[in-house]
N, C-alpha and C positions, 0 to 999 in steps of 0.2 A: 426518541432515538434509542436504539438497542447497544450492547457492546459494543458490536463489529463495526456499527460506523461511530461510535463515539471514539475507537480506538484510531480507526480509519481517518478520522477528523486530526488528531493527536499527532498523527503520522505525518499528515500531509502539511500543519502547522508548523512542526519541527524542520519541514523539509525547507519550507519558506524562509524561516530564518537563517538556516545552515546555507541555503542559496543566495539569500540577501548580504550575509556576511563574507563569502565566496565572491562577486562580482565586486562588494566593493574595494575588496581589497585587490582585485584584479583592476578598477576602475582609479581609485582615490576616491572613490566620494559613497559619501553615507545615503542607508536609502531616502533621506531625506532631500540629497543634493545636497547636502554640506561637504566641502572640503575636510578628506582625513587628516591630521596632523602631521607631513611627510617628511618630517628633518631625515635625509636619509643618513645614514649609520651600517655598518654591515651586518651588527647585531639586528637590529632591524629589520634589515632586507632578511636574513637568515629565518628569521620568528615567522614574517609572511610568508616565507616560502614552505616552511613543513606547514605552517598554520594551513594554505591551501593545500595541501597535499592530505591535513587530516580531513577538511572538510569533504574534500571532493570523494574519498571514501564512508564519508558519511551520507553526503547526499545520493551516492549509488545505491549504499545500504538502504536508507530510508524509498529511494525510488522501487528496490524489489520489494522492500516487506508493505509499500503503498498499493504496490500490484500481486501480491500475494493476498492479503488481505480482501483486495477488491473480487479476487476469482473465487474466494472462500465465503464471503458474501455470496453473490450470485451461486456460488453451488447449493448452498442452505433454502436458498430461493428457490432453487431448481426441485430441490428435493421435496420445497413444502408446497410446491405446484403440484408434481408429478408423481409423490407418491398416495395419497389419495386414491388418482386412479387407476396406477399399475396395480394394487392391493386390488380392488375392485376387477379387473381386467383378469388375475390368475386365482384369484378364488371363481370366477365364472370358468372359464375354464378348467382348475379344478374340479368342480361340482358338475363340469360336461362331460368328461373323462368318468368320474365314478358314476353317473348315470348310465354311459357306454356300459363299462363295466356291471353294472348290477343287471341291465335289459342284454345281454352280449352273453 
């Protein structure tokens, strides 16, 4: 496994938890199906409210830099497909050009 997906893996992990901890606290219950401990209290309610507020900016974040990462992969890809044989393609070319020109 190279950086980019071992980052890519990193990314996607984090995303999992920040979302697991996001639904349960929208739900009551842990990812296991355990009931959260819900004495409600206002202090409480208040902590779960920005608490979701920070997650759900974290899970946005984590969704663009998951799909950031993944287009920057596949361009590396692209690049170590394709350029091989563009090099190949404008050196022939090149070299059809200066033969025009020396017989021309």
């Amino acid at each position: 496994m190279n950086r980019n997906e071992e980052i890519k893996k990193d990314i996607e992990e984090r995303l999992e938890d920040r979302q697991n901890e996001y639904f349960g606290l929208i739900t009551g219950f842990q990812k296991d199906g355990t009931p959260i401990d819900d004495e409600w209290n206002e202090t409480k309610y208040i902590y779960k409210w920005e608490r979701m507020k920070e997650l759900q900016k974290e899970i946005i974040h984590l969704c663009n830099s998951n799909r950031e990462r993944s287009i920057m992969i596949c361009k590396e890809q692209l690049e170590r497909a394709f350029t091989p044989r563009l090099k190949s393609m404008l050196s022939k070319k090149l070299q059809h050009e200066i033969d025009e020109n020396d017989n021309g």
